[in-house]
Structures are given as C-alpha cells and as structure tokens.
C-alpha positions in Angstrom: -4.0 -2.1 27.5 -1.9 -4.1 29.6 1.7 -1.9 30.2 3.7 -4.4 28.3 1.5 -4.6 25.5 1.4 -0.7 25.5 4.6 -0.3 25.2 4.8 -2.7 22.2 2.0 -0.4 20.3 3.7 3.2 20.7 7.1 1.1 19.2 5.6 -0.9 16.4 2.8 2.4 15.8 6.4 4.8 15.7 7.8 1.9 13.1 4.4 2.3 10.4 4.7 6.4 11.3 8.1 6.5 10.4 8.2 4.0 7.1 5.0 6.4 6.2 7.1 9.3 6.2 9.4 7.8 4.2 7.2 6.9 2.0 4.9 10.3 1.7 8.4 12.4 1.6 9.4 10.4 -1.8 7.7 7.9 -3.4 4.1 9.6 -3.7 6.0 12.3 -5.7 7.7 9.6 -7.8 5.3 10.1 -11.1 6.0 13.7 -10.7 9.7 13.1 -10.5 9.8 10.5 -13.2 7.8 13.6 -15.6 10.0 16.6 -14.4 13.2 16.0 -13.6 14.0 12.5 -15.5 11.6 14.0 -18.4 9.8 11.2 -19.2 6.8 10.8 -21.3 3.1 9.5 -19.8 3.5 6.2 -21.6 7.3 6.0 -20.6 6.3 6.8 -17.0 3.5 3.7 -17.8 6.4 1.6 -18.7 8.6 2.2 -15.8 5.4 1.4 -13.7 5.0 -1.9 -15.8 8.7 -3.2 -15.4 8.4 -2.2 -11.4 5.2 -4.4 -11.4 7.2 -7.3 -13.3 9.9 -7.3 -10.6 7.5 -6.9 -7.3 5.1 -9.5 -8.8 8.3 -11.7 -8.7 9.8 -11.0 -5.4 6.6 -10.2 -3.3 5.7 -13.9 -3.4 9.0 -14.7 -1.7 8.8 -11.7 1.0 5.6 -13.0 1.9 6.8 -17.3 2.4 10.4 -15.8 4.3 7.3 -13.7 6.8 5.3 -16.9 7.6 8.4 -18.7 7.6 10.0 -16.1 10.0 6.8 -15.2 12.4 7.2 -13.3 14.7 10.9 -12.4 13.8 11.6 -8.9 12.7 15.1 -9.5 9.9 13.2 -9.0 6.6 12.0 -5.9 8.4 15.4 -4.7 9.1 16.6 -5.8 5.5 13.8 -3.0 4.2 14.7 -0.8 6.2 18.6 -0.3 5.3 17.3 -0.5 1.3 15.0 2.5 2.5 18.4 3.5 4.0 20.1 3.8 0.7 17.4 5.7 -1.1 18.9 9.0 -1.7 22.5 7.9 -2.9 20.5 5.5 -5.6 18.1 8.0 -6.7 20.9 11.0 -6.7 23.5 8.7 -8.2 22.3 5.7 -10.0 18.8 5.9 -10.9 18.5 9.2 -12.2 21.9 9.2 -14.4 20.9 5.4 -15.7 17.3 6.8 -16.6 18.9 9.7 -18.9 22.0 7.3 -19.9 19.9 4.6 -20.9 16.3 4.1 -20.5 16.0 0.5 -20.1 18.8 -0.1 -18.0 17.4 2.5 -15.5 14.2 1.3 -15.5 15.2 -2.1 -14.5 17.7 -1.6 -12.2 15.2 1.1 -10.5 12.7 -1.7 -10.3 15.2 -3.9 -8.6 15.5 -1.1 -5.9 12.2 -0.3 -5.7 10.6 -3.9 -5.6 12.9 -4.5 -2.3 13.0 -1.1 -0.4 8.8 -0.2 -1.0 6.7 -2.1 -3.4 7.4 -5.6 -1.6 8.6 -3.8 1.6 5.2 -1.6 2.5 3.4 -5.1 2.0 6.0 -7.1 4.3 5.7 -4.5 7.3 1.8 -3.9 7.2 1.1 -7.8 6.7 3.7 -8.0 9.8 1.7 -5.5 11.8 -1.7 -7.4 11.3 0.2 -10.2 12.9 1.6 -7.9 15.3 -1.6 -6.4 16.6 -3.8 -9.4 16.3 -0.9 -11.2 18.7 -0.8 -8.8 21.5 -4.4 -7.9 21.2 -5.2 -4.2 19.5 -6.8 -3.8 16.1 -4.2 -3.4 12.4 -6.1 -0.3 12.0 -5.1 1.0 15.5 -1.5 0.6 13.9 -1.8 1.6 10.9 -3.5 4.9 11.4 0.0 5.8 12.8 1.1 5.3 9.0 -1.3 7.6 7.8 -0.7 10.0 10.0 3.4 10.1 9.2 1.8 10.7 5.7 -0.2 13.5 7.1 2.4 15.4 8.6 4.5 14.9 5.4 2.6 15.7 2.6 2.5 19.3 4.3 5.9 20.4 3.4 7.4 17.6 1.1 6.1 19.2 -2.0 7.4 22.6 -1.1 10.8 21.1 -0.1 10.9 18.8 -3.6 10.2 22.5 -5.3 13.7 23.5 -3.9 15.3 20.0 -5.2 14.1 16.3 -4.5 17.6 16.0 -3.6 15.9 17.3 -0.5 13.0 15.2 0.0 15.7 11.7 -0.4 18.0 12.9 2.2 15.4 13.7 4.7 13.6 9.8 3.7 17.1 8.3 4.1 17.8 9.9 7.4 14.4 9.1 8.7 14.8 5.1 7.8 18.1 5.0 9.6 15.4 6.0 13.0 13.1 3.6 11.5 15.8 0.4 11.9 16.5 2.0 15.3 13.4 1.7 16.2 12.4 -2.0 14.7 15.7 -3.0 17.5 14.4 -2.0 20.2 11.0 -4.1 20.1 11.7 -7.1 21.6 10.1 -10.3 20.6 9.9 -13.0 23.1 10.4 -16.6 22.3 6.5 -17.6 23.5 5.6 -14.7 20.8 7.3 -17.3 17.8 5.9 -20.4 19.3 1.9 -21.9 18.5 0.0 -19.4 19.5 -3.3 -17.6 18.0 -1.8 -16.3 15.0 1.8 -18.2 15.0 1.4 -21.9 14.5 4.5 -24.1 15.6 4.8 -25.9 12.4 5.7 -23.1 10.1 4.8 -22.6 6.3 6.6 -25.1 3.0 6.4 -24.7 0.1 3.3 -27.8 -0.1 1.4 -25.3 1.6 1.6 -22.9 -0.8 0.5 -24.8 -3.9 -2.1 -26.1 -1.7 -3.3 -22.6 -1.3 -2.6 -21.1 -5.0 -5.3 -24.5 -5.9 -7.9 -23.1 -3.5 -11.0 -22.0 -5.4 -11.6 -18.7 -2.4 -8.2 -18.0 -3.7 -9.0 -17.6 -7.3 -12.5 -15.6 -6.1 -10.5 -13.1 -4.0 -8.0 -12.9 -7.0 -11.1 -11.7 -9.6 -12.4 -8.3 -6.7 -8.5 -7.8 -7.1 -8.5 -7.7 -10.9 -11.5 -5.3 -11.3 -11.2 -3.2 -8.7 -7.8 -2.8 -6.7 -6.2 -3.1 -10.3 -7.5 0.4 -12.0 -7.6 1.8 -8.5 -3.8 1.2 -7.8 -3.3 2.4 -11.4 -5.4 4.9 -11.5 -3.5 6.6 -8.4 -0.1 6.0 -9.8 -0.4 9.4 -12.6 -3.0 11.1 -10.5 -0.9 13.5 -9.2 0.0 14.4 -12.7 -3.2 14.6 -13.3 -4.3 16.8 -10.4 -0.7 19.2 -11.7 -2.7 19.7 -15.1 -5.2 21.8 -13.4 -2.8 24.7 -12.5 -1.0 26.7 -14.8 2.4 26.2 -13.0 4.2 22.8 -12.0 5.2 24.6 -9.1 2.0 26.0 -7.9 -0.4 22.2 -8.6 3.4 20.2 -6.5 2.3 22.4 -3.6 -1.3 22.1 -3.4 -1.1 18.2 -4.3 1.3 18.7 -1.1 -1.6 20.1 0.9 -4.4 17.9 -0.5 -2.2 14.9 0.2 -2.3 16.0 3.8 -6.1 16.3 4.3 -6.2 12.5 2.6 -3.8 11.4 5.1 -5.8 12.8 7.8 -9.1 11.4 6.7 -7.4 8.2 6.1 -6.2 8.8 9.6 -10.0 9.1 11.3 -10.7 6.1 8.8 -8.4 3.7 9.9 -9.5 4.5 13.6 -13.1 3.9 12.9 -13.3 1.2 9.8 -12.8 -1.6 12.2 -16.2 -1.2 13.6 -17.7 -0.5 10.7 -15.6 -4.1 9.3 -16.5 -6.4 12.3 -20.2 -5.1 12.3 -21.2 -5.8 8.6 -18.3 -8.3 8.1 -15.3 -8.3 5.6 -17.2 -9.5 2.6 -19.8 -6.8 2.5 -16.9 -4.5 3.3 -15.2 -4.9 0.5 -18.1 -4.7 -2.3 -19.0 -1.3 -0.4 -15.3 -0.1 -1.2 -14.9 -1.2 -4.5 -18.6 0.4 -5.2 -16.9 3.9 -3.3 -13.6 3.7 -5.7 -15.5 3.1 -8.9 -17.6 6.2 -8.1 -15.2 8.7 -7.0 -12.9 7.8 -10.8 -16.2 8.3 -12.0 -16.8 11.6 -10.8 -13.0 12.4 -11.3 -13.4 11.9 -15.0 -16.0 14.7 -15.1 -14.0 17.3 -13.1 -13.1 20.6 -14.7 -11.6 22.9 -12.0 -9.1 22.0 -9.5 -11.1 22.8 -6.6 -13.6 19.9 -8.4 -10.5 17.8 -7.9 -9.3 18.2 -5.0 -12.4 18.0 -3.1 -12.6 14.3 -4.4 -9.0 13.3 -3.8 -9.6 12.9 -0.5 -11.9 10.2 -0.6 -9.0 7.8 -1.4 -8.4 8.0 2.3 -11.6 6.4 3.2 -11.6 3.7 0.5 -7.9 2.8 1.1 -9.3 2.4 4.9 -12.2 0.2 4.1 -10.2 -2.1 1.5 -7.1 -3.0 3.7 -8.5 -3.6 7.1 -11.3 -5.8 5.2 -8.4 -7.4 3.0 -6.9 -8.3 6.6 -10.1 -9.7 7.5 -11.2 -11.4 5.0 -7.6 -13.8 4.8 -7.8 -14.2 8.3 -10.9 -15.6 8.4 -11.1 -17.4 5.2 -7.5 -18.9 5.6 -5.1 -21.2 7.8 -3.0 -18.7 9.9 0.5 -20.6 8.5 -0.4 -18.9 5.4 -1.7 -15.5 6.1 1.4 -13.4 5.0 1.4 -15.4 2.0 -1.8 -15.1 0.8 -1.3 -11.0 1.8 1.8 -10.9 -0.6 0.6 -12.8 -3.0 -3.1 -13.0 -3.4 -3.4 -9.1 -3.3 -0.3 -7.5 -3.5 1.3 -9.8 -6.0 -1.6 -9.8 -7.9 -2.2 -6.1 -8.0 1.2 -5.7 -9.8 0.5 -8.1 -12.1 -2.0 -6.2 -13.5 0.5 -3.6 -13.5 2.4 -5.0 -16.1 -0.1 -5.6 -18.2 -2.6 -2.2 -18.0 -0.1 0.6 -16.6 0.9 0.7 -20.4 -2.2 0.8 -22.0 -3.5 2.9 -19.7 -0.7 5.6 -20.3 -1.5 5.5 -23.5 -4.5 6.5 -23.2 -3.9 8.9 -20.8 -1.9 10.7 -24.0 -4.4 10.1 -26.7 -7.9 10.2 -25.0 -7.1 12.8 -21.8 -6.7 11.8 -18.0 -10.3 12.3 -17.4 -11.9 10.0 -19.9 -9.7 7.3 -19.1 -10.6 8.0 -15.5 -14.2 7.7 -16.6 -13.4 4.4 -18.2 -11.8 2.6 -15.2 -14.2 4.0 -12.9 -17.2 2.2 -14.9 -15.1 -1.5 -14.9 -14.2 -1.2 -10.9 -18.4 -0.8 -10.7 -18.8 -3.5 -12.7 -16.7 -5.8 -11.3 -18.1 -4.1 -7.3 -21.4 -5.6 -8.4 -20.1 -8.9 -10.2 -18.4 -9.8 -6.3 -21.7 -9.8 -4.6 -21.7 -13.2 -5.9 -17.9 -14.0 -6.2 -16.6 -13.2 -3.1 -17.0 -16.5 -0.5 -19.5 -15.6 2.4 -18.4 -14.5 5.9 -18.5 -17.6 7.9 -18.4 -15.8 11.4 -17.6 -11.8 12.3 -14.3 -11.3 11.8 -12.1 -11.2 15.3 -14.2 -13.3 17.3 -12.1 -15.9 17.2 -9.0 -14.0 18.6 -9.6 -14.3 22.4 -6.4 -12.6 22.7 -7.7 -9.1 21.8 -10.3 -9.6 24.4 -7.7 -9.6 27.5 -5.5 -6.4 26.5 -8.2 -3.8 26.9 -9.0 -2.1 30.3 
C-alpha cells in the first residue's frame, strides 16, 4: 500500500477493532443478561427482541440516507460512538431499574438506546467501511477482520468478568468507546475523498432516489434471500447462547465456556474475513450467497440434533465462516447491482432494515416455541426453511453481471 493509504487502514482497522470490543464485551451477552439478572422469560426475552426490531427497522432506514447523504464524512459515526459512550450509566441506571419497574416501559426505552448506539450503529460503521476500503483501495474484508478479531480477544475474558457483575463488562465497553471517538478524530478525510469519485458521486442521494430504489424489482429479489435465510439465522443467534448455557449444569460454568467458544468463532471469522474475498470475487456474489445460506441452514440443522455440549460447541463456530461469506457477498452484490449514490441505503435498508423486520414479526413466535417445543426442535425447524429458501434463490437472486471489484480501478493502484 501506498504510506498514506496505510496509514488510513491501521486507523479505520483500530475503529471496527475497537466498536468490536465493544460490542463482544456486552451486547453478545445481552440474552443472557436479559434471562439472569433482569429475569426475564424466553418469550419475554422474544419480546424485547421484537420491540428492538420495531425501533431499528424505523431508524436504520434514516442512518443509512444521512451516510449517502454525508459520504465520506465521519459525524453519524461520532454520534454512535458517544451513545456507545453512555452504555454503562443506561444499562446500570435506566434500563435495568425500568425493566423490573415496568416491563413495557423498559423495553421501549431500551430499544430507543439500543437502535441508536448498536442495532443501526454496527450497520452505519461497516456500510462506512466498505466505502472506506473500496475508496482508498483495500478490500471491506481486510477491515473488517480487525472487528472480528476485537471480538476474539474479548470473548476470552468477558464472560468471566460478567460472572463477577456485568457492571463490569459496561464500564470497560464505555471506556473503550470513548478510544473509539478518539480514534474516528484523528482520520482525516480530505475534501477530493467527498467529491465524484469511484464510490462518492457529486450529486448526493434525495429522497426520489430512494423510492426509485424501494420500486426496483432486484430490490424486492434481494429482500426474499433476506426473508428466508438472514431472518432465522439472525434470530436463531439471538437465544443461542442460552441455548448453548442449557447444556451445563451451572449458569456460571456454560457463561464461561460460551466465553471461550465465542473466541474460537471470532478467530475463524477472523481467517474468514481475510480469505472470503477471493473466494467472493472468483465465483461472484450471487453464487456466494446461495453457498452461505445453504452453510447456515445446515449447521441449525445439525444444531437441532446436538445432545452434549462438546456436540455444540464444535458447530458454534461455523457462524464465523457463514457470517464471512454472507457480508462481504452482501457488499458485493449492492455494489454491483446498484448506483453508488445509493449503496448505504440499500445496506440499511434492503438487509439490515429488513432483517429486523422479521424481527418483529418471528422473534415472538419463535420464543414461544423455544418454551413449548425445546431449543433444538425449533432449531431444526428454521434450519429446514433457510434450506429451502438457499435453494428457492438459485432462481431469485439477479445474475452477476461482471466479477465483483473489477470495476474499482482504485484498488488496483494501492498495492505494492
């Protein structure tokens, strides 16, 4: 890489390490949170998930417009970051007493938190990176391996500290995002960056552009693979680690190994990211993502039969690869299939926005029958529909015009 453009990776790679660590410390023990220490119920729990879902579905349409309307400017990236900020004063403070207080109440206030510090903010700061990377010439997975591996390093010790007290675990995420903003400052973003350019156009995103996209028939094709298979997976993962907890015969003992198991995902999702790019540009984004929803269908599959938690937690990690294979393809796919003014947009909306949407309407259900019919049947039942709906894209998704990044010329002149 060219010095400059080095220098721009290790910043923006430190800013996806750092949210990740954020993220790994708190929010992927936030099922087991909402179960142990606010007490809640496996259909409550698929409630709160619901609500959360209802409130990113609305806002993640707007992060992604104020993104393409922004560019190449970083403030909705330094707004998520001081809501990260704030975490451990509003769980410690507000969300937990509101939660025990009143139910309702909690749950909606936490998903007005939530929505704006992770579920929308995660999907602001990768789409941003994609941009990022394909602008100065180095692959998103090349960045965001750097997230995976601040998840790595995290999922270590973060259950064994949220053993001691969660308190813990919200300090050290608050502490961390404060770096995080620090961080975001210092990369500097030239003027030429915001201009038309391969991946900025000087005529940025209205609103005209958006209805012309939501009217797109692609769109409505990309939105059914999201439906069947990104749905179930992204719900299926929500009470997982519950379900991985159930094998032990102490909370304690299943926090700490879904700690440890978290951190071998992390790291294969780390080698993943590295790699899936080459595996993306050679058989193209389309195939890429039947493969992957094929991959997630069979590993709930299998999950539903497990019956030991070495059984378990040998396919866990698996969700490292598959998460690999489905964003970088995602990323691919939108850049390819459409116009660059509305790439952030279609991220936030087409597949993140859509994802929660089916949020609101299966996390419920899906609780439910996590009480009445057990964790592995119903794992066995969404596995079967993400297959179904992996072989039902072979003839949805729209066909790979061209190999995805050959026609960024800018990647081309960074590499030495």
């Amino acid at each position: 890489m060219y010095a400059v453009n080095k220098v721009d990776y290790i910043k923006i790679s430190t800013f996806m390490f750092l949210y990740f660590v954020v993220w790994t410390m708190s929010f992927s023990l936030y099922a087991i949170w909402l179960g142990q220490h606010a007490a809640l119920s496996s259909a409550e729990i698929g409630a709160v998930f619901a609500v959360n879902g209802a409130f990113a579905v609305v806002l993640k349409p707007f992060y992604g417009y104020i993104t393409d309307k922004l560019g190449m400017k970083k403030h909705l990236l330094y707004f998520v970051a001081i809501m990260s900020a704030l975490l451990m004063p509003f769980f410690v403070y507000v969300y937990h007493p509101l939660l025990i207080a009143s139910f309702p109440i909690g749950v909606v206030v936490g998903a007005i938190y939530l929505s704006l510090a992770w579920y929308a903010g995660i999907a602001v700061s990768e789409s941003y990176c994609d941009r990022f990377g394909r602008l100065k010439g180095f692959e998103f997975g090349r960045i965001r391996m750097w997230g995976s591996c601040g998840a790595a390093v995290t999922a270590s010790f973060a259950g064994v500290l949220f053993n001691i007290s969660p308190v813990i675990n919200f300090t050290i995420s608050s502490v961390v995002s404060l770096i995080m903003l620090a961080v975001l400052i210092s990369i500097k973003i030239p003027d030429a960056d915001n201009s038309e350019n391969a991946v900025v156009p000087a005529k940025k995103i209205n609103m005209a552009d958006v209805r012309e996209l939501i009217k797109q028939g692609k769109f409505w094709r990309f939105c059914f693979y999201v439906a069947g298979i990104v749905w179930f997976m992204h719900i299926a993962e929500q009470q997982f680690p519950r379900y991985f907890v159930s094998f032990f015969h102490g909370d304690k003992s299943g926090n700490s190994w879904y700690g440890y198991l978290s951190t071998v995902q992390a790291i294969v999702e780390f080698i993943s990211m590295l790699t899936v790019p080459w595996i993306v540009n050679k058989l193209g984004a389309r195939k890429t993502l039947i493969i992957a929803g094929l991959l997630i269908g069979a590993r709930l599959l299998i999950s539903g039969f497990a019956t030991s938690p070495l059984m378990i937690a040998f396919i866990k990690p698996f969700y490292g690869l598959e998460n690999s294979l489905l964003l970088i393809a995602v990323f691919k796919y939108i850049a390819e299939h459409f116009d660059k003014k509305v790439n952030s947009t279609m991220y936030l909306i087409g597949y993140q926005c859509f994802i929660y949407i089916g949020t609101i309407f299966v996390s419920a259900p899906v609780g439910y029958l996590y009480d009445h019919i057990g964790f592995g049947n119903a794992y066995f039942i969404m596995g079967a529909i993400i297959i179904a709906f992996s072989l039902m894209s072979i003839f949805v998704l729209s066909s790979d015009k061209e190999m995805p990044g050959h026609h960024h010329p800018v990647a081309k002149r960074s590499l030495s």
